[in-house]
Each structure stands twice: as C-alpha cells, then as structure tokens.
C-alpha positions as CSV (number, residue, x, y, z in Angstrom):
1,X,149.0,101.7,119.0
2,X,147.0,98.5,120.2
3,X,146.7,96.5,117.1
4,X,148.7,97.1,113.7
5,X,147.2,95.5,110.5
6,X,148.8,95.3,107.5
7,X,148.5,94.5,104.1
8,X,146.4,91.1,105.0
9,X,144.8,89.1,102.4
10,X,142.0,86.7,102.6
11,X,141.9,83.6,100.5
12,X,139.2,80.5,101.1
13,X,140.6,78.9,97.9
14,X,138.3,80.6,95.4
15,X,139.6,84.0,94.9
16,X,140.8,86.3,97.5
17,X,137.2,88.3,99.8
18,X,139.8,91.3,100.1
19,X,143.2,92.1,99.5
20,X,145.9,93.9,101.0
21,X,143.9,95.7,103.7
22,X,145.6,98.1,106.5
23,X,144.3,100.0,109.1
24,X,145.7,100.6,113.0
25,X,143.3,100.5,116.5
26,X,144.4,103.3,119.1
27,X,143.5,103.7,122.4
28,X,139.8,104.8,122.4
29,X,138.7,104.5,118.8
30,X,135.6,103.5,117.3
31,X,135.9,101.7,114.0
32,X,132.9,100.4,112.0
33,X,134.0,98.4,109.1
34,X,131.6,98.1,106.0
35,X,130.8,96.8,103.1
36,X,128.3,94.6,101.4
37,X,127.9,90.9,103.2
38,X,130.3,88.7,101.7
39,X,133.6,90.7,101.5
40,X,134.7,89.8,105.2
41,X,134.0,91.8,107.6
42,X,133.7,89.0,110.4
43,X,136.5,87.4,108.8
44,X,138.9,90.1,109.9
45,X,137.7,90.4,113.1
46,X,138.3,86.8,113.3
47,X,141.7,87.2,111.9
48,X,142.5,89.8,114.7
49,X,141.0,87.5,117.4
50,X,143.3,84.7,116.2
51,X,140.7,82.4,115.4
52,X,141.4,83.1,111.4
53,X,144.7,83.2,110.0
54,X,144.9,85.7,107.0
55,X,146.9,84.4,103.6
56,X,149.4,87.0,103.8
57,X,150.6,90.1,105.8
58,X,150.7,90.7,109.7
59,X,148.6,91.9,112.7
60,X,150.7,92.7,115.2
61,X,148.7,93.2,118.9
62,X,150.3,95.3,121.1
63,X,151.5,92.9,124.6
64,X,148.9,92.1,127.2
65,X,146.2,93.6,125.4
66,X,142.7,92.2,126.6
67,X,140.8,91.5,123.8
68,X,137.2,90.4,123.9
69,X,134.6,89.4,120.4
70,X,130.9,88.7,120.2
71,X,130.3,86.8,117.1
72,X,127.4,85.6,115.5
73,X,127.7,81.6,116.9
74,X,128.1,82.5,120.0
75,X,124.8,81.3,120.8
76,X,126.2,77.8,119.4
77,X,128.5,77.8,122.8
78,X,127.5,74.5,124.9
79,X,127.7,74.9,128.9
80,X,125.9,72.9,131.3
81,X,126.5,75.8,134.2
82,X,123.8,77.9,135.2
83,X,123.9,81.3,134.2
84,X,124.8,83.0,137.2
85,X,128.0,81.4,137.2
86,X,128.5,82.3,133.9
87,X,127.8,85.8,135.0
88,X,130.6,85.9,137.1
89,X,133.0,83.8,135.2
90,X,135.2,87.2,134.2
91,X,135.4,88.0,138.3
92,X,137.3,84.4,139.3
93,X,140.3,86.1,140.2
94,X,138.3,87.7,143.3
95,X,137.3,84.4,144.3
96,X,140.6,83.2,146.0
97,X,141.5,86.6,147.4
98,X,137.3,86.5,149.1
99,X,137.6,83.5,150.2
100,X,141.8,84.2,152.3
101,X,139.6,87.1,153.6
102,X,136.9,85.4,154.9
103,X,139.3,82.6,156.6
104,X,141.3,85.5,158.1
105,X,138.0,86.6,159.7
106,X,137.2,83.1,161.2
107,X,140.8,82.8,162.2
108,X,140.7,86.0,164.3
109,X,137.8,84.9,166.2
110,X,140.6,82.3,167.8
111,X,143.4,84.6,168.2
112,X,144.4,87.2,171.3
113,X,146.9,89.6,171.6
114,X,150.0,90.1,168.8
115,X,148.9,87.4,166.8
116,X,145.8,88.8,166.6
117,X,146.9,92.8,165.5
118,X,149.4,91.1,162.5
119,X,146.5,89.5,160.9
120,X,144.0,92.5,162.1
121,X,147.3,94.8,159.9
122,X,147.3,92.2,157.4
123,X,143.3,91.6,156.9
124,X,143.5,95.6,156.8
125,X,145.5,96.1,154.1
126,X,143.9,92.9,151.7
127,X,140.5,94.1,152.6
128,X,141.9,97.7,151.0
129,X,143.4,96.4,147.9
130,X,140.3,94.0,147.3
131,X,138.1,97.2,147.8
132,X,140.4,99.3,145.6
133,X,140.5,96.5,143.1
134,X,136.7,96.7,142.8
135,X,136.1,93.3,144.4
136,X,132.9,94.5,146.4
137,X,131.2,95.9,143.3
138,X,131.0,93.2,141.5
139,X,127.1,92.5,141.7
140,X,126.9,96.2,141.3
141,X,128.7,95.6,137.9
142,X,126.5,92.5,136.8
143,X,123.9,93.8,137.9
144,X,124.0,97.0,135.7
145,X,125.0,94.7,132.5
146,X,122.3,92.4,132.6
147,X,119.7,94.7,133.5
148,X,120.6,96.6,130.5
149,X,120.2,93.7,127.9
150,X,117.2,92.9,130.1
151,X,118.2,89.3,131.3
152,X,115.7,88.3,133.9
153,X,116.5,86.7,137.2
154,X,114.3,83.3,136.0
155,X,117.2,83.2,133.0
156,X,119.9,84.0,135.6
157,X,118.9,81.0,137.6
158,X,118.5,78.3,134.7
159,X,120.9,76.4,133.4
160,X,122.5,77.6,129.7
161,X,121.8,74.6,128.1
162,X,118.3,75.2,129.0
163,X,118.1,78.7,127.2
164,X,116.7,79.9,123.8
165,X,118.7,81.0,121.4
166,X,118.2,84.7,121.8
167,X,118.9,84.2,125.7
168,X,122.1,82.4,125.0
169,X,123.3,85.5,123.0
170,X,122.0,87.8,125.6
171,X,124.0,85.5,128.6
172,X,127.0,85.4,126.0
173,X,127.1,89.6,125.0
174,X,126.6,90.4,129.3
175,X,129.8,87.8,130.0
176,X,131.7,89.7,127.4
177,X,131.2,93.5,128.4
178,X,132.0,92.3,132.2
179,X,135.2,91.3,131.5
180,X,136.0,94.9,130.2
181,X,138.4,94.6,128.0
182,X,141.0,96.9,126.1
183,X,139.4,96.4,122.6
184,X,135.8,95.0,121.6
185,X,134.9,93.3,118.4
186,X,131.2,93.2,118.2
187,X,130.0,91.4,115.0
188,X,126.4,92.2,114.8
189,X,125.5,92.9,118.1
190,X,122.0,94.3,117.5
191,X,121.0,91.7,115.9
192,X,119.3,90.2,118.7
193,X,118.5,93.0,120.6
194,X,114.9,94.9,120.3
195,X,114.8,98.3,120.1
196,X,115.7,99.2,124.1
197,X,118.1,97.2,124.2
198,X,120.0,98.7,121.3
199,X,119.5,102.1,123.2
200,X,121.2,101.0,126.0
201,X,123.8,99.6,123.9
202,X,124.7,102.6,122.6
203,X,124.6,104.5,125.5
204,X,127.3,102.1,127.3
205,X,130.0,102.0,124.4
206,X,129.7,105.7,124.1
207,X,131.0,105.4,127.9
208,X,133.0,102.4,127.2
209,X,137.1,103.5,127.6
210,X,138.6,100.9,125.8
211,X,138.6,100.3,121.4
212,X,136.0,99.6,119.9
213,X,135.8,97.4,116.4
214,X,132.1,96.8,115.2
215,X,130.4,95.0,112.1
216,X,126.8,96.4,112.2
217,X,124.0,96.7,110.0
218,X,122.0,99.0,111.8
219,X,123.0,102.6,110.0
220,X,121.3,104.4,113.7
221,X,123.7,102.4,115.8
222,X,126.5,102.8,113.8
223,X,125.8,106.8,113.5
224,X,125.6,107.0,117.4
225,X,128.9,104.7,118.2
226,X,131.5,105.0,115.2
227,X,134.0,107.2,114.8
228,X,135.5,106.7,112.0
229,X,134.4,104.0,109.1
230,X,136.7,101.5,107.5
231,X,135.4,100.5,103.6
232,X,136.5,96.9,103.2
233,X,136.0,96.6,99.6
234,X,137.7,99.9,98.8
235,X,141.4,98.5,100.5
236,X,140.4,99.7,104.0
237,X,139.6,103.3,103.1
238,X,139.6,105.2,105.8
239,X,136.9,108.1,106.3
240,X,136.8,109.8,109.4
241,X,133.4,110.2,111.1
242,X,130.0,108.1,111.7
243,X,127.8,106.3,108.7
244,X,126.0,109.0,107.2
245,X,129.6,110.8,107.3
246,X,130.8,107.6,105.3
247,X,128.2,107.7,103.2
248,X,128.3,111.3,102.2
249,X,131.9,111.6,101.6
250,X,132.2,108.1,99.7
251,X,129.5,109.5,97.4
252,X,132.0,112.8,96.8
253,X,134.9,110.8,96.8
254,X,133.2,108.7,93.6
255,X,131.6,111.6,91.7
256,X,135.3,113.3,91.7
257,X,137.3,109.5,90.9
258,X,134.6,109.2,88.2
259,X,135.3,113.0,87.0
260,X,138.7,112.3,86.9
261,X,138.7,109.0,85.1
262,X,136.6,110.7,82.4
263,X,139.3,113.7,82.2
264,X,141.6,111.3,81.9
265,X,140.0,108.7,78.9
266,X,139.4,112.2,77.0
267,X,142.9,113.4,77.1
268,X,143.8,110.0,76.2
269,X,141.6,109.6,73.4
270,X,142.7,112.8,72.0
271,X,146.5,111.7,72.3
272,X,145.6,108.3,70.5
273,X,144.3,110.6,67.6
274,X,146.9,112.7,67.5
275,X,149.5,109.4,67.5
276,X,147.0,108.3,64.3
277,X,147.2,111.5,62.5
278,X,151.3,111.9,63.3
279,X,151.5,108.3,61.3
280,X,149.4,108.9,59.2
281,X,151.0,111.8,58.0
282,X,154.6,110.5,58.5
283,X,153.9,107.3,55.8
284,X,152.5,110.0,53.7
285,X,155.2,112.4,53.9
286,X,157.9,110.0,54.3
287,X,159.2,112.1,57.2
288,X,160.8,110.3,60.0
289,X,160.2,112.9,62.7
290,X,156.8,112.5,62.6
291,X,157.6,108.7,63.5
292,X,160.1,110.2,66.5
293,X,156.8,112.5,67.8
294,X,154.5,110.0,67.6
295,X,156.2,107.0,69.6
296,X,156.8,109.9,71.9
297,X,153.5,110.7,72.1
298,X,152.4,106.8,72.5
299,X,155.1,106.5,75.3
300,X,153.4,109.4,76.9
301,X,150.2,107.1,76.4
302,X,151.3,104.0,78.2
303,X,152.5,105.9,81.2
304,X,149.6,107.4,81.7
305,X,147.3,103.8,81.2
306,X,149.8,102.1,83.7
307,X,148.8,104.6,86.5
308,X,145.0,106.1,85.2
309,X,142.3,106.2,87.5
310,X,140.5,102.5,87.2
311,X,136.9,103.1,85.8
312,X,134.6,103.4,89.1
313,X,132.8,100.0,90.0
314,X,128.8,100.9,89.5
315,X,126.6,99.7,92.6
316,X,124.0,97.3,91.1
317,X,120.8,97.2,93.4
318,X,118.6,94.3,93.3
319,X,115.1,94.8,91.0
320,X,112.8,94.7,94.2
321,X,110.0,96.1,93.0
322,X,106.8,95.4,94.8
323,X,103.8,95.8,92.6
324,X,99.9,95.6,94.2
325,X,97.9,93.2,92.5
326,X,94.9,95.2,93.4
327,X,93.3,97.3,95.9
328,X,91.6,95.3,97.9
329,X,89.1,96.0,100.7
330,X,89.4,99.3,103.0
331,X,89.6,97.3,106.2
332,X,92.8,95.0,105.8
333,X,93.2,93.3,109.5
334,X,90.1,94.1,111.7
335,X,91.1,92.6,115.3
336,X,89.0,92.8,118.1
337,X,89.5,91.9,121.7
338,X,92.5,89.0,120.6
339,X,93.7,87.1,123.9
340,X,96.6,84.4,123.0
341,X,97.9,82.2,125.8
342,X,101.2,79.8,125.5
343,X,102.2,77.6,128.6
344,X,102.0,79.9,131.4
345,X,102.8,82.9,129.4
346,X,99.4,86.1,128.4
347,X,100.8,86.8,125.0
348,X,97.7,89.2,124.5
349,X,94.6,90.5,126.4
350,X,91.7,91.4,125.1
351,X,93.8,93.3,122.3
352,X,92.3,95.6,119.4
353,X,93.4,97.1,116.4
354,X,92.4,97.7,113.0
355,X,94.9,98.4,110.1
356,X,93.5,100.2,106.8
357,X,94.3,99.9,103.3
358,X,97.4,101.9,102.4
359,X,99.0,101.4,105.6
360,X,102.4,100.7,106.9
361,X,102.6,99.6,109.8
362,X,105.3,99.1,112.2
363,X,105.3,96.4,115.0
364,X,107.2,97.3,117.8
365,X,107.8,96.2,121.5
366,X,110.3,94.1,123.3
367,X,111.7,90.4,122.4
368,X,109.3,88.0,123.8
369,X,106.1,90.4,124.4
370,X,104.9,88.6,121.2
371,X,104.9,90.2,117.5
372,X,106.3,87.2,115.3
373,X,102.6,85.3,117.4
374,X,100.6,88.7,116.4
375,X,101.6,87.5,112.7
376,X,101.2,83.9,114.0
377,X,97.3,84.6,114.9
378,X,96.8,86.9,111.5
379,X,97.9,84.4,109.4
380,X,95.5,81.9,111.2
381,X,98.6,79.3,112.0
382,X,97.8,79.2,115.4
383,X,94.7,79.6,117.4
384,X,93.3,82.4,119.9
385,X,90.5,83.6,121.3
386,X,88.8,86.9,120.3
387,X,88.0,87.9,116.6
388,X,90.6,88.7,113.2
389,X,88.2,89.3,110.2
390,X,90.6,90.0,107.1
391,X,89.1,92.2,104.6
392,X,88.0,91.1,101.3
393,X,90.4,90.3,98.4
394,X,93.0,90.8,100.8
395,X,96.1,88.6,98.9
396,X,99.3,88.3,101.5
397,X,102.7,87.6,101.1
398,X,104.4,86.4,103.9
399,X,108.2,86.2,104.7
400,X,109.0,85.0,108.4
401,X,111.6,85.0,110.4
402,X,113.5,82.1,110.4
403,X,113.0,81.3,106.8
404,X,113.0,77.4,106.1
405,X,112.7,75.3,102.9
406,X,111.0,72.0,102.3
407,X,113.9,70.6,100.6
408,X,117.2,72.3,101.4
409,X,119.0,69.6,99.7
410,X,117.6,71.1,95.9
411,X,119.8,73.5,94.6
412,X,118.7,77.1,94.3
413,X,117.1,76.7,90.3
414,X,115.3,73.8,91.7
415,X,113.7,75.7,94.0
416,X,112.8,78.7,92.3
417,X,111.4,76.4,89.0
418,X,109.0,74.5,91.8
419,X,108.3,77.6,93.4
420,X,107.0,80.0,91.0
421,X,106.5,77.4,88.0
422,X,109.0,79.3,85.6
423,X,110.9,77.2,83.2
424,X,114.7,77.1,83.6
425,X,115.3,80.2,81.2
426,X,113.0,82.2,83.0
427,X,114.4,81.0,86.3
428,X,117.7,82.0,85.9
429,X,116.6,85.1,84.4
430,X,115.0,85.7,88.0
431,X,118.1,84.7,89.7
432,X,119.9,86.8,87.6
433,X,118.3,89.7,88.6
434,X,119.3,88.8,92.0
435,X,122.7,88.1,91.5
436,X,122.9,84.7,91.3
437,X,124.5,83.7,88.1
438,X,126.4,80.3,86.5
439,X,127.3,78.4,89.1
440,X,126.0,79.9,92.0
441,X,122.2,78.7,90.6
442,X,123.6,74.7,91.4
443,X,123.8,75.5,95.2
444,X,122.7,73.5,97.5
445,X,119.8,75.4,99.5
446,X,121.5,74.4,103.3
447,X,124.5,75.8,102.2
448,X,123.6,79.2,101.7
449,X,123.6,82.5,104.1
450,X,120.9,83.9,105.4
451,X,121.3,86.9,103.4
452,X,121.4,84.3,99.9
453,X,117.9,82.9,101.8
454,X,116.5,86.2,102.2
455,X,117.0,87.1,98.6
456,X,115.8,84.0,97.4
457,X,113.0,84.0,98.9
458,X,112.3,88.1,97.9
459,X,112.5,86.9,94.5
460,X,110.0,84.4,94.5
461,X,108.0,86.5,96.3
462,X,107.7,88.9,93.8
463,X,106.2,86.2,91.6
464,X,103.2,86.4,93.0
465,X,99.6,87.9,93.2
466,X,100.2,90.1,96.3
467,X,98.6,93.2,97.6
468,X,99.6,93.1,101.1
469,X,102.9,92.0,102.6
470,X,103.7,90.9,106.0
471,X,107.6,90.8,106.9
472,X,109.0,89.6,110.2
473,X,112.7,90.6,110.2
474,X,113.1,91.3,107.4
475,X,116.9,93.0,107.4
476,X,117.9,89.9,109.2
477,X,120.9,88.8,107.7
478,X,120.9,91.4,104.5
479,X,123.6,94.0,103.9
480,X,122.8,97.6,104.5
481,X,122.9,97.8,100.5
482,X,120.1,95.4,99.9
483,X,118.0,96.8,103.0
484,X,118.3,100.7,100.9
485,X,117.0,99.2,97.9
486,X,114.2,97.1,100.2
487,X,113.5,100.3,101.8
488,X,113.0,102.0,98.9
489,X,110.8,99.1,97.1
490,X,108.6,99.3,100.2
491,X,108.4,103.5,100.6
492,X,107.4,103.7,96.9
493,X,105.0,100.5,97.4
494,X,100.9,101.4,97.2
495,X,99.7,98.6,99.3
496,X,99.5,97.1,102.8
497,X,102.9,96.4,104.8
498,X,102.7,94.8,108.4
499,X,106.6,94.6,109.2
500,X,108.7,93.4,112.8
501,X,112.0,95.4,112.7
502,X,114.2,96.8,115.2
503,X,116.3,98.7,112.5
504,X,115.2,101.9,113.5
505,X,116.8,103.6,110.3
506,X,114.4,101.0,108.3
507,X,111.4,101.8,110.7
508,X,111.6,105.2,110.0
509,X,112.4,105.1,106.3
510,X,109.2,103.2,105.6
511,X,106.1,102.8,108.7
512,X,103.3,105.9,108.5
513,X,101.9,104.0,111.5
514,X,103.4,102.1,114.5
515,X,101.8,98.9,116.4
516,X,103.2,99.0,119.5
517,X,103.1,95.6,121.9
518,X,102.9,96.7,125.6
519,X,101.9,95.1,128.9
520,X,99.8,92.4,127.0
521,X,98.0,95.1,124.5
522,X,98.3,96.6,121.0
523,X,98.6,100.0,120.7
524,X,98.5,101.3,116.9
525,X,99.6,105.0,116.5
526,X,99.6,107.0,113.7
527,X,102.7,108.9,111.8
528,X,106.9,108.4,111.6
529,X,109.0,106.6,114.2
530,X,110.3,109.6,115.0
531,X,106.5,110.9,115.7
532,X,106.2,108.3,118.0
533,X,109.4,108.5,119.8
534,X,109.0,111.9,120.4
535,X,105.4,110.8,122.2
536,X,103.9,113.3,119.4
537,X,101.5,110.9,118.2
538,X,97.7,110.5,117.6
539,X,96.4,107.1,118.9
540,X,94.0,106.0,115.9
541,X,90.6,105.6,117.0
542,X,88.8,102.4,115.8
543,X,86.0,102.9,113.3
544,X,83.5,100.3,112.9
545,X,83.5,98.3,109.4
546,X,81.5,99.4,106.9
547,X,79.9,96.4,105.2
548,X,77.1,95.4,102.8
549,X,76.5,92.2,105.1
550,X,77.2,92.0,108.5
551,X,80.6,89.2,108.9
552,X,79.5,86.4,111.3
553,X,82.2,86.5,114.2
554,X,85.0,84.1,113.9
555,X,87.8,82.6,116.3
556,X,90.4,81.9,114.2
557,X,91.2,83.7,111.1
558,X,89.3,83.8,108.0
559,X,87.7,86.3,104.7
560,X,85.0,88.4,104.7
C-alpha cells in the first residue's frame, strides 16, 4: 500500500465539505474522485500532498514515496529562470556526476601510464552507472514531454515570468511528469489543454507505471484513464471501473437504496398501525397484553428507524432552459475571405465559412491557432480585414471565456437586479433557481468560483431576447453535473449555437457541425464529432445568400 486514508474530515469553519472519507492508493491504480464542485475534491489531494491538513483522521504515506501534484494555481508559480532550466530542474542530480565525468576526461589528457588506467577503470565504471541511470537520455525524455503538450522551442527559450498563463501551466504540467514520480495527483489537467493535447495525455498515463489520483471534468478523459471511481459525497464509495462504469452502477446502486427505503417506510407504517390498533384495543378491552404486544411491537419500530436506509438525496439540476426568441434569418454568420493579423502572428487567411440557421457548431483546433479571436471578429470587438455579414434579426448571447464583471465588489442580488432589471423578489427567485439562496445572494462578486460566475452569468443570460448563442468555454470551471444539464439545454435548443470546447464528451453530445481552425483557415464540416474524427465527413459547400437586396460589403461586423 502507498498511501492509507482514513476516516478524514474537512472542516473550513462552516460545516464540514465531507466527512469521514477512506480509501487506499496501490501500486498502479487509477483513481478518479468525483463529485459536484464544492465537496473537495482538490482539497484532498491537497491534504495528501501535505499542503492541507484535514480536521480529523490520518493519511499515512508509505516511506520514500515520490509524490508529484498539478493543481489549478500552478500557473500562479513566480520564477525568473528561463524555461529550459526549468525543464531540467527534476534531472540536477545528473549534473554533478556529468560534470566529475567530464573533468575525469580533461584529467586523462595529462596522465600516462598507471595513473592513467585507474581513472580510465574508474571513468569506466561512472560512465556505466550514469548510462544505466539514464543520465544520457535526458533530452530524449524532455524532449518527448514537451513535444507532447506541444511547448515550442521560442517558449523553451524565454524566461517564465515572461509566459502566458496557459504556457506557465504547460511549463509547470511537463516539469512535473519529468520527475516521474510514484503517485500523480492531477487536479484538472485538461483544463488547459486543447483537444491533442488531451490525446496525448491520455495516451502517456495509460503507460505511466506509477498511481495515479485525478480530479477531471472531462467524462472522455476520465473513461480512457480511471480505473476505478471514488464518490466523495457518498463517503468515498468505491466503484470499480471508468466514468460511464460509475455512472451506470451509481444509478443501480440508487434505484435499489430507493427500493429498499420504500420497503422499509411500508413495513414500518404498517407496524405503526398495528401498534395503534393493539392500543386502541387494549384501552378498550382493558387487557394488559395488548399493552405488552404493542410496546413490543414499537421496540421493534425504533430498532429498525435507528438503522433504516436514509431517504436517497434527489439530484436537483439547474432550470437551463434556452428558449429562441425567434427564427431569425437563414444565413446566421456569412464570412468571406476573413484575414486577422496580431503583432507578428496570421490569425486567419483569407478564411470562409458560412453557418445556417439551426446550426451547432463546434470550433475546434489547437490553443493559440485563434477561436476565442474568430468570436472576437464575429462579434465586431476587434477589427479584420475581409467581410462578416450577420443575418437579419440575428439576437446573440454571448458568454466568453474569462468572464468579468463591471463591479465585482456588488454582491450577487446586486448584480443580477442591474442586469436583468428584475426587482429583488424576482431576483432571488432567479437565483433560486440556480442555487443560490439566503445568504449566499449577499456575496461579494470577486469572491466567488468560477463555476458560481458561470452560473451567474447562465442565469442572466436566460433573461434575455436570444436566438443565437455563442459560448467560448463554456464547461470551464462547471461540474460535470451542471455541464449534463447544459448539454441537455443546448441538444434540445432550436436555435443557433457557435461553442469553443475541448470537452469532447460535450462536443459530441451537442455540435451537428464542426469548424475546424487549421494552418490559418476555417474548415466547417458537417455531422457528430465522432463523424469528423473518423475523417467521415462532408465538407459543406458555400451557397451564396439569398437576398431581396443585395448587402453592401462591410469590414467589420454589422446586420443585413
């Protein structure tokens, strides 16, 4: 056993995010814990790390053990070094023993006779233990990690501090999988990572020797790599097998609990009666026995109320219900021959595509190729060359990325009664509907979680006159419960989506067309993810507008 955890408790001085949890880490497992955001998932991993300290219990960690976490601040690290150096931070201990070999060398060019064959013998045998240690595949081993995540040479040469973001996670993620550790903790690894990347992920844990502990939203990543799923908010149930094992069997597991607990409230029922009638009939018969039978009986009762089955905890999604305001034009984005430059950098060239009314459409392609500036140019908040004509009585609602507030110092009712104009009883009704109750509607906006943001924002959204939406990200920081009931509020929706994911479990729930960014075009293709991925797909061919009166041409964006 590598790591024993028992019976830990969690309390940040407002009521405990989980209770007595236990679970055990052998040698080559692949745990996923779960459970909705908020129950504290990265807290344990925390815990287990050492940076947390739990309110009660033990996690014991077996001696030696090399244990190595990617948490979501990493990117928050500061270091001046450049990158390369960072790269091979986890190969110091090679250092030293390359740089006694290489003054053995120079020494030898001095020395004759025996002198010479003892440090010949003893070069020999360091230049075989550095060999067999792995000390000359080193660049062999960087080289493999960062080509996988994709980090160029330009970021390899620049300094850390100089880095995105995004790149700092990328630099952070590679420095961790090099030290190769005995057990992993990932805390939402793909969460940076486009699509590729993800793939590549996947394929190196499944190859990985060591444990493996991951908090993932992604349902396809966390089919392909766990091995057995922990629930956090069930005690650490244990089910043994991938998500959509998990998900299966938890369903059983509740449909039986919830059979039994029924069995169980009508057998009591019945005994209350019976303890009624043997009362009733004992004051009426003056018969003591019947008294005897009945507190008998009601014993009977209390045992069975002290261990019943606890009535199962109903999942409450989140109304999202996205209803069109009206149909709009046929033609919803009509782009023709875009070109987008920023610094140094062609975004697009000479790029087409047109989306119709009814579609869903998919953006895919790697970080940095440019799909948050594709919204960027449709939404006419930046400029380009070439032509967007949107189609007429086109309405959008927009969530991006990195969601921001114009005053994240009102608390959450503030913002919703400025934002949709609702009066405070309508307000909270909204918020209500969101989970936000009592006291969680005086929160201070900067002090929420993204996934509080994104639901907030979802909600106000809804508010609106909308026929087509345009989401960049949107399962960014939301639970895999609220992206199933988003998913299912966007399959069922009848207008125009435009969405940016790399959850490919989302993609394929949802698109019926995929925009794909590539070598500085768009490609749109029609059908599933799964069409696409299989290269079965039917490039759509452009159609011209059909229009009473010809649109003048426009270079930046604008209604026709």
């Amino acid at each position: 056993m590598l790591i024993d955890v028992t019976k830990i408790s969690k309390d940040f001085g407002f009521g405990e995010i989980f209770g007595s949890l236990s679970f055990s880490v052998n040698s080559g497992d692949r745990i996923a814990l779960v459970g909705r955001n908020g129950c504290g998932k990265s807290t344990i991993l925390k815990i287990i790390m050492g940076r947390e300290t739990q309110t009660s219990g033990s996690v014991i960690i077996a001696k030696d053990l090399r244990l190595a976490m990617l948490d979501q601040a990493c990117a928050d690290i500061s270091d001046d070094r450049v990158v390369e150096e960072i790269l091979h931070e986890p190969f110091g201990k090679f250092s030293s023993r390359q740089k006694s070999l290489d003054q053995m060398q120079e020494r030898m060019n001095s020395l004759t006779g025996v002198e010479l064959e003892k440090l010949i013998e003893k070069y020999s045998n360091a230049l075989e233990q550095f060999v067999a240690d792995g000390g000359y595949d080193i660049e062999q081993n960087i080289n493999y990690i960062v080509n996988g995540l994709k980090i160029s040479q330009k970021i390899r040469n620049q300094k850390y501090s100089d880095l995105s973001g995004g790149e700092k996670t990328l630099v952070q993620f590679a420095k961790i999988l090099l030290t190769d550790p005995d057990v992993l903790l990932l805390d939402e690894p793909t969460n940076h990572l486009d699509i590729e990347r993800i793939e590549w992920l996947e394929g190196y844990l499944q190859r990985f020797k060591g444990a493996l502990i991951v908090v993932s939203h992604d349902r396809y990543f966390l089919d392909r790599v766990a091995k057995v799923v922990i629930d956090v908010e069930d005690n650490g149930y244990k089910y043994a097998g991938n998500y959509s094992y998990f998900v299966k069997e938890k369903e059983n597991r509740e449909l039986k609990e919830f059979e039994q607990y029924k069995n169980e409230q009508k057998k009591l029922s019945e005994l209350k009666k019976a303890v009624a009638r043997l009362y009733a009939w004992g004051e009426k018969a003056d018969n003591p026995s019947m008294f005897r039978r009945a507190k008998a009986i009601q014993k009977r009762i209390d045992d069975m109320e002290a261990n019943a089955t606890k009535k199962p905890t109903e999942r409450k999604d989140l109304p999202i219900n996205l209803t069109r305001s009206s149909r709009g034009s046929e033609i919803v984005f009509d782009v023709k021959d875009l070109s987008l430059i920023l610094g140094d950098k062609i975004i697009f060239d000479d790029a087409s595509f047109q989306m119709r009314v009814g579609s869903k459409i998919a953006i895919v392609g790697l970080n940095g190729m440019g799909k948050t500036s594709l919204i960027k140019c449709l939404l006419g908040q930046i400029d380009y060359m070439g032509t967007i004509k949107v189609g007429n009585s086109i309405k959008i609602g927009y969530l991006p990325q990195i969601l921001t507030f114009d005053d994240d110092k009102q608390t959450i009712l503030e913002y919703v009664e400025n934002e949709t104009g609702y009066k405070e009883e309508a307000s909270r009704r909204l918020l209500a509907k969101f989970d936000f109750y009592k006291n969680d509607i005086d929160k201070k906006i900067f002090s929420l979680s993204g996934g509080e943001k994104v639901r907030i924002k979802i909600a106000c959204m809804l508010t609106k006159d909308i026929n087509t939406f345009i989401f960049d990200e949107p399962t960014n920081h939301i639970d895999i419960f609220t992206r199933e009931t988003l998913e299912k509020a966007m399959s069922e929706y009848k207008g125009n989506i435009l969405f940016v994911s790399h959850d490919r479990y989302f993609i394929s729930s949802i698109a019926n067309g995929i925009l794909e960014l590539k070598s500085n075009k768009l490609n749109l293709y029609e059908g599933t993810y799964e069409d696409y991925k299989n290269k079965d797909v039917v490039k759509v061919e452009e159609k011209p507008v059909v229009a009473k009166v010809k649109p003048p041409k426009i270079s930046k964006g604008g209604k026709w």
